[in-house]
N, C-alpha and C positions, 0 to 999 in steps of 0.2 A: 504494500500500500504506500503512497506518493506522502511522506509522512508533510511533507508542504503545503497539501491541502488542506482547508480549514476541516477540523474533530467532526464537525455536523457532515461532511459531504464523504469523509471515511466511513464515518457510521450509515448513512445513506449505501454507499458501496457495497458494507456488509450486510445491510437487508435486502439491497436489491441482487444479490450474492444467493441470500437463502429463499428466495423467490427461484429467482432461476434455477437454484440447482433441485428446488424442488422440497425443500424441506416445509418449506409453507405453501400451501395449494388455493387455488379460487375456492374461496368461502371460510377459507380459515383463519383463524385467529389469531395475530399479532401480539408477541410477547407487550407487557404492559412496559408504557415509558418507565416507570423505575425498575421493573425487572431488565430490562434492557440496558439499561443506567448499570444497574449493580452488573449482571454480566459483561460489558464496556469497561467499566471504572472509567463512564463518566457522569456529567451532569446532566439529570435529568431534563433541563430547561434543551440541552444540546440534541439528547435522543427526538424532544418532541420537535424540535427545528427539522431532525431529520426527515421524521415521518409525515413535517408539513410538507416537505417537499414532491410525496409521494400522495398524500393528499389532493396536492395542486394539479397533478396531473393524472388523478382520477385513477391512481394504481390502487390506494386503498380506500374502504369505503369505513365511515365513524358512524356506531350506534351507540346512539348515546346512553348512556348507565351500563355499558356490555362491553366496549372496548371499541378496538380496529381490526378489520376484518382486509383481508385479500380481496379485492375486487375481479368479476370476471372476466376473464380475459387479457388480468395486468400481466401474467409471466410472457402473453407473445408478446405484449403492447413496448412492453420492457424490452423482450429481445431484438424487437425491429428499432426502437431506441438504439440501445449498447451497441448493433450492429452498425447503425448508422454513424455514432459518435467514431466506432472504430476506424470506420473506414475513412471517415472525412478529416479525422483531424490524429489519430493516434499511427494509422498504418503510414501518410507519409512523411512523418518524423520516423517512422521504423527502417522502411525504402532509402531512407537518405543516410543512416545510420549502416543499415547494410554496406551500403555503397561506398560508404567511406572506408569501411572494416573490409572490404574486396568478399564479404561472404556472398555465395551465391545460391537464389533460393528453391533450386533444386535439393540441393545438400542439403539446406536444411528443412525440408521435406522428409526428405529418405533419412533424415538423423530423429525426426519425430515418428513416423512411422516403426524404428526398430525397436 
C-alpha cells in the first residue's frame, strides 16, 4: 500500500480489497466503523470518511439503526472502476518504468504464469 496516500483512501483500498476478493458479497454487511477502526488501529472518524467515499458512489447502501450493507452490483461497479483507474493512469507509469528497466513484457508474462 502507497503509504503516501492519505489513512482514509488506504483504508478505502482495503474494503474495496474485501469487496472484490469477495469476502463481502451484495447484500452483506459491513464491518461496523469502530470494528473496522479497532481492526485498522485507526480512527474511527477516518474509517467512516472511508466508507463515505463508497457511499458517494452508491457501492454501499446505509440502513439506518442496522448498519452498511454491500450494494448490488458494487463488486462489478468497483471492478470496471479499478480496471479503469489501472489502465488510465497506473499501467502507463508501469510501461514507462519497464522501459527504462529494458524489461520486456513477454518475460514477464511467462515469469507470472510459472
Amino acid at each position: 500500500m502507497n503509504e503516501e496516500r492519505p489513512v482514509y483512501l488506504r483504508l478505502r483500498d482495503r474494503i474495496a480489497a474485501m469487496i472484490l476478493d469477495g469476502q463481502v458479497r451484495d447484500g452483506d454487511p459491513l464491518p461496523s466503523v469502530r470494528s473496522l477502526a479497532a481492526d485498522f488501529g485507526a480512527n474511527p472518524l477516518t474509517v467512516a470518511k472511508a466508507y463515505q467515499t463508497f457511499q458517494e458512489e452508491g457501492l454501499v447502501v446505509v440502513k439506518r439503526g442496522v448498519g452498511m450493507f454491500v450494494a448490488a452490483g458494487a463488486a462489478d461497479r468497483l471492478r470496471a472502476s479499478e480496471r479503469k483507474d489501472f489502465l488510465e493512469r497506473r499501467w502507463p507509469r508501469i510501461v514507462s518504468h519497464m522501459r527504462r528497466l529494458g524489461l520486456d513484457a513477454q518475460d514477464l508474462v511467462e515469469r507470472a504464469l510459472t
